[in-house]
LUMVEXLO-198081 format. One record per atom (N, C-alpha, C, O): residue in one letter; atom name; x, y, z. Coordinates in steps of 0.001 Angstrom, whole numbers, plus 500000, padded with zeros to 6 digits. Layout:
N
<code = A site = CA xx = X yy = Y zz = Z>
...
***
This chain:
60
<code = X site = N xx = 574497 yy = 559925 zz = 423941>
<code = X site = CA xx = 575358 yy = 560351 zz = 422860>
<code = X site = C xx = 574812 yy = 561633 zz = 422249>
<code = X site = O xx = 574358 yy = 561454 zz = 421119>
<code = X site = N xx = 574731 yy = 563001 zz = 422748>
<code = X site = CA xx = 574396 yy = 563609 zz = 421862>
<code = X site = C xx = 575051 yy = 564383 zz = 421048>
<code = X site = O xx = 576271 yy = 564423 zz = 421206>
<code = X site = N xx = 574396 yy = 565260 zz = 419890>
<code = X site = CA xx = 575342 yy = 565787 zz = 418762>
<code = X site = C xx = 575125 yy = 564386 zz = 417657>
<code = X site = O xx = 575927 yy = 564326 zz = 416724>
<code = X site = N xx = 573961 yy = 563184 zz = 417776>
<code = X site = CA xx = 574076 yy = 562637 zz = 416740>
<code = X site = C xx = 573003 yy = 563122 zz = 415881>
<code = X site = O xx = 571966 yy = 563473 zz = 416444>
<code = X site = N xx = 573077 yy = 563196 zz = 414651>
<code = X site = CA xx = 572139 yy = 563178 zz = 413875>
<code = X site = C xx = 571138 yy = 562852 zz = 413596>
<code = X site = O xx = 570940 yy = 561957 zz = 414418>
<code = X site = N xx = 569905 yy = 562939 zz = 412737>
<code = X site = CA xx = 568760 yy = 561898 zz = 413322>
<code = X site = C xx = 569283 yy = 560520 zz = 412083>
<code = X site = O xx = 568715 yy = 559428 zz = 412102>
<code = X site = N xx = 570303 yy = 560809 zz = 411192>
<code = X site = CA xx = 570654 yy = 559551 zz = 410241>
<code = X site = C xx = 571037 yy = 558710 zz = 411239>
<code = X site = O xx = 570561 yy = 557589 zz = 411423>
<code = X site = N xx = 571984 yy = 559288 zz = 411959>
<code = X site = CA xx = 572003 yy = 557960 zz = 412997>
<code = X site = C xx = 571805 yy = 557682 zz = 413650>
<code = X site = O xx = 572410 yy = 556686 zz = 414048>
<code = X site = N xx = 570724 yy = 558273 zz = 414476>
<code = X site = CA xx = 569772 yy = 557830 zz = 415527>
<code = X site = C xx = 569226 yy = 556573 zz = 414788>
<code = X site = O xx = 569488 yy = 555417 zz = 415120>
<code = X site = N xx = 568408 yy = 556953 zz = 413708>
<code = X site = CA xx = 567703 yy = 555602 zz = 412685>
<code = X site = C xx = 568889 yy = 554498 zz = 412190>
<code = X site = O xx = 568493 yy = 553622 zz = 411420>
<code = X site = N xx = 569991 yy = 554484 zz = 412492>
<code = X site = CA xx = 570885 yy = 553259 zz = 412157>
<code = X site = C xx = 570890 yy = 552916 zz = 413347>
<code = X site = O xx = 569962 yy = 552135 zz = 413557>
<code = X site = N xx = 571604 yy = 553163 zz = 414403>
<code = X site = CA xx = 571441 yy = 553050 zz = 415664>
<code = X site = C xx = 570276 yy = 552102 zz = 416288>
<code = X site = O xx = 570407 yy = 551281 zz = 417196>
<code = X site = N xx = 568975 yy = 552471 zz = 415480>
<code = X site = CA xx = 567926 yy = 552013 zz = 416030>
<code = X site = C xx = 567771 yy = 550516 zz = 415127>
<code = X site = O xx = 567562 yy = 549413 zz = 415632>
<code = X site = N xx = 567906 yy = 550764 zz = 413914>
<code = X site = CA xx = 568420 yy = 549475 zz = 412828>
<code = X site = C xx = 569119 yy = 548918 zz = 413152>
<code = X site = O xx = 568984 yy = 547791 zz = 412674>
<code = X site = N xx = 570523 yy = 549042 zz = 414220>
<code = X site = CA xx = 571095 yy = 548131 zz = 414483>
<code = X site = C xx = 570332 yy = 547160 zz = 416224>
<code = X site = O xx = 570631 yy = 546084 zz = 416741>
<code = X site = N xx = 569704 yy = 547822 zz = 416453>
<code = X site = CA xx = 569171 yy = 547184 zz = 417685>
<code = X site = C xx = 568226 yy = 546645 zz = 417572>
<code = X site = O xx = 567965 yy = 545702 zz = 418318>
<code = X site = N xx = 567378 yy = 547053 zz = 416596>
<code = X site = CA xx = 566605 yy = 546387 zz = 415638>
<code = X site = C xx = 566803 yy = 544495 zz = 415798>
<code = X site = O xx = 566327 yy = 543545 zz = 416420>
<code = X site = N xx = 567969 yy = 544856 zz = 414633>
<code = X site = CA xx = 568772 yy = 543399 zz = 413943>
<code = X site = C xx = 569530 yy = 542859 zz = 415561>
<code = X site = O xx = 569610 yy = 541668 zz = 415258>
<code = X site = N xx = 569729 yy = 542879 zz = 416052>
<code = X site = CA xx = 570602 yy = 542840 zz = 417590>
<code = X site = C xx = 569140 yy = 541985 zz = 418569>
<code = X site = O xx = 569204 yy = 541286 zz = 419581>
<code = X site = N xx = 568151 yy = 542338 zz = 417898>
<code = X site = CA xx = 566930 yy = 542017 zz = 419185>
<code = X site = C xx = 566386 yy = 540766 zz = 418029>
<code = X site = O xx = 566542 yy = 539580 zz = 418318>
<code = X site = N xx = 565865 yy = 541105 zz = 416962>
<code = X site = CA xx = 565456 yy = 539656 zz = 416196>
<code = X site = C xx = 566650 yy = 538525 zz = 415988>
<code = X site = O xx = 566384 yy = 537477 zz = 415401>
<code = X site = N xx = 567736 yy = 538741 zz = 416405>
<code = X site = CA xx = 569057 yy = 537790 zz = 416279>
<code = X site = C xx = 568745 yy = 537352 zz = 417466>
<code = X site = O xx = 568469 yy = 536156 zz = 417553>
<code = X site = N xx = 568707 yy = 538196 zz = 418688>
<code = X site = CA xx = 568427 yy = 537594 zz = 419783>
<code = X site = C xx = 567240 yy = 536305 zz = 420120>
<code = X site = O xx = 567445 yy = 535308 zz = 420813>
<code = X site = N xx = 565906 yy = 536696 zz = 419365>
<code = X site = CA xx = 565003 yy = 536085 zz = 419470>
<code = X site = C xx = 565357 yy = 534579 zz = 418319>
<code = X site = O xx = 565245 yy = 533402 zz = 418663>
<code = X site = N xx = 565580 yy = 534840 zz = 417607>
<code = X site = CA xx = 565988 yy = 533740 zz = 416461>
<code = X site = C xx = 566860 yy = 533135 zz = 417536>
<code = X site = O xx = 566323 yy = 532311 zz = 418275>
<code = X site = N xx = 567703 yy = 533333 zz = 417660>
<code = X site = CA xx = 568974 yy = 532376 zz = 418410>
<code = X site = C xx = 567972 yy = 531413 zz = 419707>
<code = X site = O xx = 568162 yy = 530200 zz = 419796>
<code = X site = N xx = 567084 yy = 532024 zz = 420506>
<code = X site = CA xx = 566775 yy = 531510 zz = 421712>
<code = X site = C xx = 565634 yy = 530483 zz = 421081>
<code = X site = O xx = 565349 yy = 529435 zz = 421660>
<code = X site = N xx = 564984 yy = 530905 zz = 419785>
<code = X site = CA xx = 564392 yy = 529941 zz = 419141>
<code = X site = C xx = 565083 yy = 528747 zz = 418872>
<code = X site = O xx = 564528 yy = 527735 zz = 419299>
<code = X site = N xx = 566258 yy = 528580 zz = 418216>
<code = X site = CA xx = 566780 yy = 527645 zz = 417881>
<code = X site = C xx = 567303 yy = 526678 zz = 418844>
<code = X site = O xx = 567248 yy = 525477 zz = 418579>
<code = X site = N xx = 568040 yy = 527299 zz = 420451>
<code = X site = CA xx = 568245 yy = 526528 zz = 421269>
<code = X site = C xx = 566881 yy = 525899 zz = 421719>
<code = X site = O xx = 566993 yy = 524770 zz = 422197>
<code = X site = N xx = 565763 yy = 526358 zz = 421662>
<code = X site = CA xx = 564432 yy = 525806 zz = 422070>
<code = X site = C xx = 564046 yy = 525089 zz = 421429>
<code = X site = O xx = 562861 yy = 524754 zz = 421452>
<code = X site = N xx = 565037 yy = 524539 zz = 420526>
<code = X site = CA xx = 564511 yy = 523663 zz = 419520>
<code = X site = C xx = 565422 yy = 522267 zz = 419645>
<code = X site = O xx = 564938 yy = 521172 zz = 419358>
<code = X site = N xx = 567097 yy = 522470 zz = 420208>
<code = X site = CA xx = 567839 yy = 521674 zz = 420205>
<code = X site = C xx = 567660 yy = 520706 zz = 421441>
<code = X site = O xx = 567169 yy = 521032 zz = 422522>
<code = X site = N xx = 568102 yy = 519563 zz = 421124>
<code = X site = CA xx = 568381 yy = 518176 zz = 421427>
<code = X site = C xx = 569512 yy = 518363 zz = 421978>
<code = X site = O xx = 569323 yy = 518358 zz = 423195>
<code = X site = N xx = 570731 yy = 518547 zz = 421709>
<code = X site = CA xx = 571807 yy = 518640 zz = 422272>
<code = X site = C xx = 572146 yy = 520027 zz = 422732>
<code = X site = O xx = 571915 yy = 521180 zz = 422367>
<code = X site = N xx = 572826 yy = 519384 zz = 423737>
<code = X site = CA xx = 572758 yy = 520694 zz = 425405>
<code = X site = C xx = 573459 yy = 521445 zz = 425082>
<code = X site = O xx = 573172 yy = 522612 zz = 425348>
<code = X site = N xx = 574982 yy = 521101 zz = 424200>
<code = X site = CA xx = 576114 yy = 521462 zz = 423881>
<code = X site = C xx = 575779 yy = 523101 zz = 423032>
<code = X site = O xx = 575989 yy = 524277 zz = 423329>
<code = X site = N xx = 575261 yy = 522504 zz = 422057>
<code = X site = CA xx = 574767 yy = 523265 zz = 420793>
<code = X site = C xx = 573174 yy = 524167 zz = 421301>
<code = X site = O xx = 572706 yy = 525143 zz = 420714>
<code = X site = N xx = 572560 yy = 523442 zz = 422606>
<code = X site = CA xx = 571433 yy = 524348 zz = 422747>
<code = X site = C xx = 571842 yy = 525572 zz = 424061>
<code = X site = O xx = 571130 yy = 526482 zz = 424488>
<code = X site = N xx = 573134 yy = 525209 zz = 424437>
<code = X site = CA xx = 573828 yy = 525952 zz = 425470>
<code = X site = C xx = 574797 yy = 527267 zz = 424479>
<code = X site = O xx = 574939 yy = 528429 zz = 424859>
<code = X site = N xx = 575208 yy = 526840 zz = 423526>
<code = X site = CA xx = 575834 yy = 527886 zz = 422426>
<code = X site = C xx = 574813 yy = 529096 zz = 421904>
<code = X site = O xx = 575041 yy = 530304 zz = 421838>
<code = X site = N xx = 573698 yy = 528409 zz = 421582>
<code = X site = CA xx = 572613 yy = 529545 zz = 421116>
<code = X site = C xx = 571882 yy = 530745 zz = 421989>
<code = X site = O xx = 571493 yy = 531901 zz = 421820>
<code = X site = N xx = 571941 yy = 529718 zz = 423052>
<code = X site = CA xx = 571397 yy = 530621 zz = 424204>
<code = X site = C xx = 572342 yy = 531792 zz = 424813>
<code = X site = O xx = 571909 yy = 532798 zz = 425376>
<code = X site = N xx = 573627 yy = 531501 zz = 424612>
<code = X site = CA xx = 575055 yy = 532516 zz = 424806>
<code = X site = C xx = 574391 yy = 533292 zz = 424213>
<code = X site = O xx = 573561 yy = 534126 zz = 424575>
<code = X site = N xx = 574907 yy = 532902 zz = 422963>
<code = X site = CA xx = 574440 yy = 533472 zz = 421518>
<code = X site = C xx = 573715 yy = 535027 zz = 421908>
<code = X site = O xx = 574114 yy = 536186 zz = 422025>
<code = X site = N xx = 572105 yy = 534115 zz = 422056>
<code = X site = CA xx = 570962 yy = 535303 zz = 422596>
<code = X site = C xx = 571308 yy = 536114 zz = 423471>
<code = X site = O xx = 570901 yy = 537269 zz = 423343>
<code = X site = N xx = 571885 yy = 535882 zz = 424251>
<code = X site = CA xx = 571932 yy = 536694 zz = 425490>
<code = X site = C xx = 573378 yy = 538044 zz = 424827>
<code = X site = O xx = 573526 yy = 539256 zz = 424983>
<code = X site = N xx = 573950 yy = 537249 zz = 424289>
<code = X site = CA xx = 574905 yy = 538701 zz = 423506>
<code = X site = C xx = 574347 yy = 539395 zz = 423183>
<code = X site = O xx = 574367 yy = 540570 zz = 423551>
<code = X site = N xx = 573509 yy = 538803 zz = 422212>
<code = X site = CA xx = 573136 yy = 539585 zz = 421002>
<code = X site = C xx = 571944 yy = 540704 zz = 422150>
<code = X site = O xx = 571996 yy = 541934 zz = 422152>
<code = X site = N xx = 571329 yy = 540173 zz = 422697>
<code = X site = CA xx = 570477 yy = 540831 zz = 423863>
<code = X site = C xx = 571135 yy = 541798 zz = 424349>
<code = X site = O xx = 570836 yy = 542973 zz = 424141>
<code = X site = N xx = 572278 yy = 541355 zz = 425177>
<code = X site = CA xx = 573069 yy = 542892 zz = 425840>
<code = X site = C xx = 573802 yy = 543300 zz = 424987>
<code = X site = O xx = 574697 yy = 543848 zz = 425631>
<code = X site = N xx = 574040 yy = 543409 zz = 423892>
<code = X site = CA xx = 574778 yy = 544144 zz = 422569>
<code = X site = C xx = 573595 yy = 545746 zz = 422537>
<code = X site = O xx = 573882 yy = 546930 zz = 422713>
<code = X site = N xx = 572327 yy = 545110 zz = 422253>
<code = X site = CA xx = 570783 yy = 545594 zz = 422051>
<code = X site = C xx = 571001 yy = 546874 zz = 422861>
<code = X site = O xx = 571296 yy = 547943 zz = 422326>
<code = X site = N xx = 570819 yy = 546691 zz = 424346>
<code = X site = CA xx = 570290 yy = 547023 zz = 425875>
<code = X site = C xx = 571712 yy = 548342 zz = 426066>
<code = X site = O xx = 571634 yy = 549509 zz = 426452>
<code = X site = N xx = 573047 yy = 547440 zz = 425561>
<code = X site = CA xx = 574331 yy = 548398 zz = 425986>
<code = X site = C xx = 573920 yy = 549396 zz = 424668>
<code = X site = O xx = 573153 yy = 550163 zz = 425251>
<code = X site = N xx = 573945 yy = 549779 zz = 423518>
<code = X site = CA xx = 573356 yy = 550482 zz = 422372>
<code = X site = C xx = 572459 yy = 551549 zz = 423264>
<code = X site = O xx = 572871 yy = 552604 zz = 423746>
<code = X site = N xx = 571211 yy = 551033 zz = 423350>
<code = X site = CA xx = 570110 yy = 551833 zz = 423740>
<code = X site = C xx = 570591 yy = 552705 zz = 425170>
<code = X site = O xx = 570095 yy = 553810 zz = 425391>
<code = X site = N xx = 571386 yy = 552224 zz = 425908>
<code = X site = CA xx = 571654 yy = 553017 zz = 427344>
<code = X site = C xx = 572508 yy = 554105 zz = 426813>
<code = X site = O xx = 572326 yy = 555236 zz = 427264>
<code = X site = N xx = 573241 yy = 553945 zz = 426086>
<code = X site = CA xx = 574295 yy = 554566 zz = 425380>
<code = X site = C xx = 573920 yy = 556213 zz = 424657>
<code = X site = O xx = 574592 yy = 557205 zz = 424375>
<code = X site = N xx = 572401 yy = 555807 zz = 424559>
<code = X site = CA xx = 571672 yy = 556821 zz = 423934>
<code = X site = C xx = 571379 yy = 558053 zz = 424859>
<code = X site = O xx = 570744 yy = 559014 zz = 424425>
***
């Protein structure tokens, strides 16, 4: 993406930031669940929030 600013290079990076500890939180919580249902949702979850992260940064 260039022509961005460095303001939003640093949001950009804040959002991948928040995009990668969501990721890690989420895979925590399925590592925590009992039920497959709900520990199969979180792990989606992570893995979005993971390639949300990864598609951002290539983008750069």
């Amino acid at each position: 993406m260039p022509g961005l600013s460095q303001s939003e290079l640093n949001s950009i990076r804040e959002i991948v930031s928040s995009h990668q500890t969501v990721a890690n939180k989420l895979s925590d919580y399925a590592n925590q669940c009992q039920d497959s249902n709900i520990k199969q949702m979180f792990s989606k979850a992570a893995q979005d929030a993971t390639k949300s992260a990864q598609n951002l940064i290539q983008m750069l």
